[in-house]
N, C-alpha and C positions, 0 to 999 in steps of 0.2 A: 333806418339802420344803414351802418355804411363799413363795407372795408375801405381803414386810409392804412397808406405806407408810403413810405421815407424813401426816395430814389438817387443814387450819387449821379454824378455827372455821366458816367457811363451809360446810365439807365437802372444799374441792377439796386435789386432793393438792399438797404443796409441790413445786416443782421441785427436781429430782433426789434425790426422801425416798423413790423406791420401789428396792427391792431385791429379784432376781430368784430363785430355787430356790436358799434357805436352809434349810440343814441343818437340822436336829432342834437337833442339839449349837451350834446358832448364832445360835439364835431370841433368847435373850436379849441377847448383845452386839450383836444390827444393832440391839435395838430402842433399846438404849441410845442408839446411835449417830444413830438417828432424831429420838432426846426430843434431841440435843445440838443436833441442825439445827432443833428448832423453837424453840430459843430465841434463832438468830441471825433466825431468820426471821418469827417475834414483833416484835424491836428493829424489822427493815426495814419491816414493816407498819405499826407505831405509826406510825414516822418519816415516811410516804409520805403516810398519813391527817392528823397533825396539821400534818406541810407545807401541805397544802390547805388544812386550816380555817383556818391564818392568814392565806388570802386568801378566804377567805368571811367574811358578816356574819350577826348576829342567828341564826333559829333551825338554817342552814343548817352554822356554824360547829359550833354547839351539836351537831349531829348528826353532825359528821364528827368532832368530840371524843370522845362517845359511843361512835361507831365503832369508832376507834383503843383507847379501854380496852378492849375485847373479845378483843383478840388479846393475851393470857395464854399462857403455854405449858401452865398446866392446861388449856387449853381447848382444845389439840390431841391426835387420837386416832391412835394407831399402830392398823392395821388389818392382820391377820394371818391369811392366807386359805390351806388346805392346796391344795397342787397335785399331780400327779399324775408 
């Protein structure tokens, strides 16, 4: 059995990406299931980030652009912990 869950690039877990005492035989399709939710959750994050920088100016903009390319869905980790 295993808890897996969904981590953005920050580290913290996405909401609702964790999935509870998962089968042996089941490890592979939640994980799937998890990569699907990080790339709705990627879009939200860009979108939340570059919302802002277009009300920021100069180098403040610049760093919330910055920001928002980060969130990739390579760059989110499923994290797969055996349980008991």
């Amino acid at each position: 059995m295993y808890e897996i869950r969904l981590t953005d690039p920050n580290g913290y877990t996405v909401p609702t990406a964790v999935r509870y005492r998962v089968a042996d035989d089941q490890r592979e399709a939640t994980e799937k299931e998890l990569r699907g939710l990080a790339t709705e959750d990627a879009e939200q994050q860009r979108a939340v980030l570059l919302n802002n920088a277009d009300g920021l100016t100069g180098i403040n903009a610049e760093n919330a652009r910055a920001a928002a390319s980060q969130f990739r869905i390579t760059n989110y980790k499923i994290q797969a912990t055996p349980v008991g």
